[in-house]
NUMAR-997369 format. One record per residue (C-alpha): residue number from 0; residue in three letters; x, y, z. Coordinates in nm, 2 decimals, always signed. Layout:
<atoms>
{NUM 'ALA' {X Y Z}},
...
</atoms>
This chain:
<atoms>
{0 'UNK' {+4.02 -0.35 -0.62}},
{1 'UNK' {+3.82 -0.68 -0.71}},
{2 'UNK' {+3.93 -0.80 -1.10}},
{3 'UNK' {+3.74 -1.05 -1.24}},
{4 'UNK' {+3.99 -1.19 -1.52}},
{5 'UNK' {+3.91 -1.40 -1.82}},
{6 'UNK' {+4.21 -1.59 -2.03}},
{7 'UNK' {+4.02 -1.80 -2.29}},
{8 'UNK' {+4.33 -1.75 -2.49}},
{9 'UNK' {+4.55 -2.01 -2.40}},
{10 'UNK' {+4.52 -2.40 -2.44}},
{11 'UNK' {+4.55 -2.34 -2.03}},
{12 'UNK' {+4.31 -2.11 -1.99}},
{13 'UNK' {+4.20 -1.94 -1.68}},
{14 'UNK' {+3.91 -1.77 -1.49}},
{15 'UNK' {+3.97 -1.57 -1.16}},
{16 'UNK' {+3.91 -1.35 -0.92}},
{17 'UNK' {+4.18 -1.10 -0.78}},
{18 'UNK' {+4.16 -0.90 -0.49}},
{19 'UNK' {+4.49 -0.70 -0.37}},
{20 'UNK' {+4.80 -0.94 -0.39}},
{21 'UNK' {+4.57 -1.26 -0.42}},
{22 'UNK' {+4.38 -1.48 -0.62}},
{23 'UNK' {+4.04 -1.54 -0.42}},
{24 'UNK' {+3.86 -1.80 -0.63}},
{25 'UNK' {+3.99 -1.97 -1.00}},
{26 'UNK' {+3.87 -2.19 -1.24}},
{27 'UNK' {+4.11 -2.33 -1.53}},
{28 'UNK' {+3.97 -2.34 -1.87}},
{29 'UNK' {+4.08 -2.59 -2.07}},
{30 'UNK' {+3.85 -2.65 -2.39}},
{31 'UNK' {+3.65 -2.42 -2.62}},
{32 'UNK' {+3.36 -2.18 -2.45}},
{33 'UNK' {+3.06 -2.06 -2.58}},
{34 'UNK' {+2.82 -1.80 -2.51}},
{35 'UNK' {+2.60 -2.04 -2.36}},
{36 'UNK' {+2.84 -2.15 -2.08}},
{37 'UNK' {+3.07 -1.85 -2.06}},
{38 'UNK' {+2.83 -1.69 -1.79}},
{39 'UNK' {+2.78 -2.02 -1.57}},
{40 'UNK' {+3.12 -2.05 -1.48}},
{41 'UNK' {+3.15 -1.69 -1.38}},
{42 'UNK' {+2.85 -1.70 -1.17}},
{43 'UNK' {+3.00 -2.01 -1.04}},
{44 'UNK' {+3.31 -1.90 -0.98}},
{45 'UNK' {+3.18 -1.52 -0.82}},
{46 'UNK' {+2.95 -1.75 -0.57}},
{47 'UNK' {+3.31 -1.93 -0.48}},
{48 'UNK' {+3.47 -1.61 -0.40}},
{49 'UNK' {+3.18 -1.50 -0.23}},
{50 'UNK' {+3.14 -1.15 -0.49}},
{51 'UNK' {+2.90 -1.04 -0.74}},
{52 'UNK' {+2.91 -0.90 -1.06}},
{53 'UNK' {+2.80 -0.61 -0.87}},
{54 'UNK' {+3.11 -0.58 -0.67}},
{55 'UNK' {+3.35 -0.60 -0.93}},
{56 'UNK' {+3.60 -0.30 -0.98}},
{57 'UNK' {+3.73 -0.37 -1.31}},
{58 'UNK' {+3.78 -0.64 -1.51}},
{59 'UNK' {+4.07 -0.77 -1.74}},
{60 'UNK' {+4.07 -1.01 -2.05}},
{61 'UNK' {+4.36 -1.23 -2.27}},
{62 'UNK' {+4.23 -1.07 -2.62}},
{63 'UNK' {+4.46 -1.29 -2.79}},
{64 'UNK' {+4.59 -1.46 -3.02}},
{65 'UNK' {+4.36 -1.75 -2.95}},
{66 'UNK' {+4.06 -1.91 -3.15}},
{67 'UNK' {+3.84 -1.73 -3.33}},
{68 'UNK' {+3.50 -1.82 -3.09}},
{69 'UNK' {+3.68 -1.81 -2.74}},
{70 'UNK' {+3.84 -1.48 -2.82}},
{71 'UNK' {+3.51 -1.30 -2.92}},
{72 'UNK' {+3.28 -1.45 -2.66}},
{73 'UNK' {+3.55 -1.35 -2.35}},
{74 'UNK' {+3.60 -0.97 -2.50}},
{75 'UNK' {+3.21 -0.93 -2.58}},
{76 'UNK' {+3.11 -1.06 -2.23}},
{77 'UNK' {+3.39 -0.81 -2.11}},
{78 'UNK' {+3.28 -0.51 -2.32}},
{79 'UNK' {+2.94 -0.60 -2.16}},
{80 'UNK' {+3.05 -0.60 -1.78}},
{81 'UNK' {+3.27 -0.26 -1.88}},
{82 'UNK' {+2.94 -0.10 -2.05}},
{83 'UNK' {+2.69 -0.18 -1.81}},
{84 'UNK' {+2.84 -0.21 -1.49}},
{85 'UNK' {+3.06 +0.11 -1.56}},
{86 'UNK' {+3.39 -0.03 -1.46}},
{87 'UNK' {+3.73 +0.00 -1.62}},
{88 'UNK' {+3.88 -0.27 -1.84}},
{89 'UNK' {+4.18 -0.40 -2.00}},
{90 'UNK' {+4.27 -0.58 -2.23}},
{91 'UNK' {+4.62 -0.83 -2.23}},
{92 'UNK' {+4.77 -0.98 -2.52}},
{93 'UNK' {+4.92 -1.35 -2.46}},
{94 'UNK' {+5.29 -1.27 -2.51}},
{95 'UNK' {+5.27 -1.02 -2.21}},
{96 'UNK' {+5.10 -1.27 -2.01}},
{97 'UNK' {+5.33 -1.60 -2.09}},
{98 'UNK' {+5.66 -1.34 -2.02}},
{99 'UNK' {+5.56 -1.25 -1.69}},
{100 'UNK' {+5.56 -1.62 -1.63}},
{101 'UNK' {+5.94 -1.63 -1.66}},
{102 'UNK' {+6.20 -1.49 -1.48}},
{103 'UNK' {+6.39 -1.46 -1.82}},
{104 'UNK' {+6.45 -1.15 -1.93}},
{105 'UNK' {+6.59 -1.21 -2.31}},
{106 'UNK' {+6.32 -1.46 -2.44}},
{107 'UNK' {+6.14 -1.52 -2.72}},
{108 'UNK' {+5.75 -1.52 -2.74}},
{109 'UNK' {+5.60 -1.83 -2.96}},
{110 'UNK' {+5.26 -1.93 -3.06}},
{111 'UNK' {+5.16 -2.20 -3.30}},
{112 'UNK' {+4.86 -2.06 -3.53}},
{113 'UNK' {+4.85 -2.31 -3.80}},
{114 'UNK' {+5.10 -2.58 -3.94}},
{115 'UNK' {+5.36 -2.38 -4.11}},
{116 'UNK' {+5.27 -2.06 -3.93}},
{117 'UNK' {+5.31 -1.93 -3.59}},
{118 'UNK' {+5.38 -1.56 -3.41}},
{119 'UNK' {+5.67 -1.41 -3.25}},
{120 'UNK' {+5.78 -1.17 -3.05}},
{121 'UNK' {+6.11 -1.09 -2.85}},
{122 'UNK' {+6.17 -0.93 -2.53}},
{123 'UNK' {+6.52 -0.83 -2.41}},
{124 'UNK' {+6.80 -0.86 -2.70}},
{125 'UNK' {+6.51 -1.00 -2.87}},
{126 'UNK' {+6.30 -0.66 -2.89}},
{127 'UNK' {+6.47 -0.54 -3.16}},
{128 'UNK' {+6.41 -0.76 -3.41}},
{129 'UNK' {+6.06 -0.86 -3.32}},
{130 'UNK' {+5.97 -0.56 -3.14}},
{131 'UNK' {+5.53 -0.67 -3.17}},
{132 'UNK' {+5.38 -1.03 -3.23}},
{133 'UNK' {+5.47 -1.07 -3.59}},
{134 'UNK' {+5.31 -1.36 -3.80}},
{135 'UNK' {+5.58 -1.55 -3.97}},
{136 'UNK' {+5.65 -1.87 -4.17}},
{137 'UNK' {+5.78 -2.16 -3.99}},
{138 'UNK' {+6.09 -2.19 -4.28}},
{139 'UNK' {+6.18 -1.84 -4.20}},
{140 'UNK' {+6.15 -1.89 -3.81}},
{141 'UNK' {+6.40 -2.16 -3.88}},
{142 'UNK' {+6.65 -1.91 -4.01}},
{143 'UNK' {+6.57 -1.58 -3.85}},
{144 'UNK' {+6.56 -1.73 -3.48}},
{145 'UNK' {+6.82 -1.75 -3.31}},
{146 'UNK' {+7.00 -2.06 -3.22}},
{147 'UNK' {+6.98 -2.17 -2.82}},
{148 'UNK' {+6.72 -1.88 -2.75}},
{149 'UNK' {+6.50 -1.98 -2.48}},
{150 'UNK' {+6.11 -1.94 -2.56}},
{151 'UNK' {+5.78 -1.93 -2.37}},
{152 'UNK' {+5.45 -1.99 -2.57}},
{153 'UNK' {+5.23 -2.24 -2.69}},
{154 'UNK' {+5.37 -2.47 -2.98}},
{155 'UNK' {+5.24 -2.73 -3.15}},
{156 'UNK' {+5.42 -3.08 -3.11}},
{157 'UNK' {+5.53 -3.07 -3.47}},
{158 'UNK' {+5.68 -2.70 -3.41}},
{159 'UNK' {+5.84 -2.78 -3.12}},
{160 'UNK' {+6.03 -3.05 -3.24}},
{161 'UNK' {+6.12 -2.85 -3.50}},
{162 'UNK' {+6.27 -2.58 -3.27}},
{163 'UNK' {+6.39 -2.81 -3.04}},
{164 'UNK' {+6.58 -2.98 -3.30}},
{165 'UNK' {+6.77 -2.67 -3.37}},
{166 'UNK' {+6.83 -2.60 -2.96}},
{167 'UNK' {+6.53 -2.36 -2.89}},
{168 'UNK' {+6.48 -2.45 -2.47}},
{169 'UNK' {+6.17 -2.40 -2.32}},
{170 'UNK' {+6.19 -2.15 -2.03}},
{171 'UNK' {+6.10 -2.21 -1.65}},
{172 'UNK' {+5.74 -2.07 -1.58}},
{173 'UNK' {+5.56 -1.97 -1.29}},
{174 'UNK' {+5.15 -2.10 -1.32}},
{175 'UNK' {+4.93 -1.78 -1.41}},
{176 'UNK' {+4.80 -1.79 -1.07}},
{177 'UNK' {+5.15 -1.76 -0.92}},
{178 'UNK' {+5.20 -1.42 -1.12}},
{179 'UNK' {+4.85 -1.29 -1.20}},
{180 'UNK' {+4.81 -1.01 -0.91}},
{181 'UNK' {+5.11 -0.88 -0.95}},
{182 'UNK' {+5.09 -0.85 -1.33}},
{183 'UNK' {+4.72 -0.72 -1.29}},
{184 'UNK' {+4.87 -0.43 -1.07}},
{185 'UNK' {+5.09 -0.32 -1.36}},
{186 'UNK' {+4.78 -0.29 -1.61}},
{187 'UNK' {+4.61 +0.01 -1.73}},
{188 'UNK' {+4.21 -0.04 -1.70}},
{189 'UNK' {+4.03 +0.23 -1.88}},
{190 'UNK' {+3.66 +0.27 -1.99}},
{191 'UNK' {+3.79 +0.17 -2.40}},
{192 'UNK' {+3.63 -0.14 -2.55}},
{193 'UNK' {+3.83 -0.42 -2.61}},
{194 'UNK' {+3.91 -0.53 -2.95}},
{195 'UNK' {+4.02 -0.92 -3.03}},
{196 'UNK' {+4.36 -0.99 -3.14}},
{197 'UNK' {+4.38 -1.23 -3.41}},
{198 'UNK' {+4.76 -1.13 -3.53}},
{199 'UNK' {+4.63 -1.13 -3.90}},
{200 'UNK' {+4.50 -0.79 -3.99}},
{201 'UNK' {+4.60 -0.63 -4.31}},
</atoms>
């Protein structure tokens, strides 16, 4: 299978290609795409693995949380490859992406949104009280979380000194391209379209 997979998600974001138990060609992502440079770097990055879109067998795509403009123009360019090139898809949200970066099995998911805000979600002992990505108050994180947990996420520096302050530890992580083939292999790919997750609807 050759997976052409797009995380414009994270604040480390990543393009690659993934064929069997390896990652042929990547590119990291570290700033805001557009449209208009979106489909550069992926013809850049197919030449380095020496693919085309044409030989692509499915394709996979963070769909969030994330910003607003990186998380439509990576699951509309994705929705096009699935369309047109009739190939399977699938869509990954960030918490199952950041835990299969740690070896961790109780952790806690955590992603700054805005300055009093950010999501959670548990895994392990954690599960049952924050079962999905929940958007929550940083106040009642304070209270609710659970002293000494270990985390994985994205936090801004004022959150995580915060957290930090009250013994949240940050957990050990393998880099995206350390975990990514074995993660894709676990994925369903399907013909759906992908829908962005912003965390905030209803």
């Amino acid at each position: 299978m050759r997976t052409l997979f797009l995380d414009l998600a994270s604040h480390s974001g990543l393009l690659a290609c993934v064929i069997g138990d390896a990652v042929v060609a990547s590119e990291p992502v570290d700033h805001r795409v557009g449209d208009q440079e979106l489909l550069p770097l992926l013809e850049n990055l197919l030449k380095k693995s020496g693919w085309s879109f044409e030989d692509l067998t499915q394709v996979a795509c963070v769909t969030g949380p994330g910003g607003f403009t990186s998380l439509r123009v990576a699951v509309a360019l994705v929705n096009t490859l699935v369309h047109r090139l009739k190939i399977p898809g699938t869509g990954v949200h960030l918490s199952d992406l950041k835990k299969a970066q740690c070896s961790e099995n109780d952790i806690l998911w955590l992603h700054s949104t805005k300055k009093h805000e950010l999501f959670i979600r548990g895994f392990g002992v954690y599960a049952r009280q924050w079962p999905e990505a929940t958007h929550v108050m940083l106040d009642v994180a304070e209270k609710e979380l659970p002293k000494g947990a270990q985390w994985v996420g994205e936090l801004i520096p004022e959150h995580e000194k915060v957290l930090s302050e009250k013994g949240f530890i940050p957990a050990e992580t393998k880099s995206t391209e350390e975990i990514l083939s074995g993660f894709l292999a676990k994925q369903a790919f399907t013909a759906s379209l992908l829908t962005p997750w912003y965390g905030r609807e209803g």
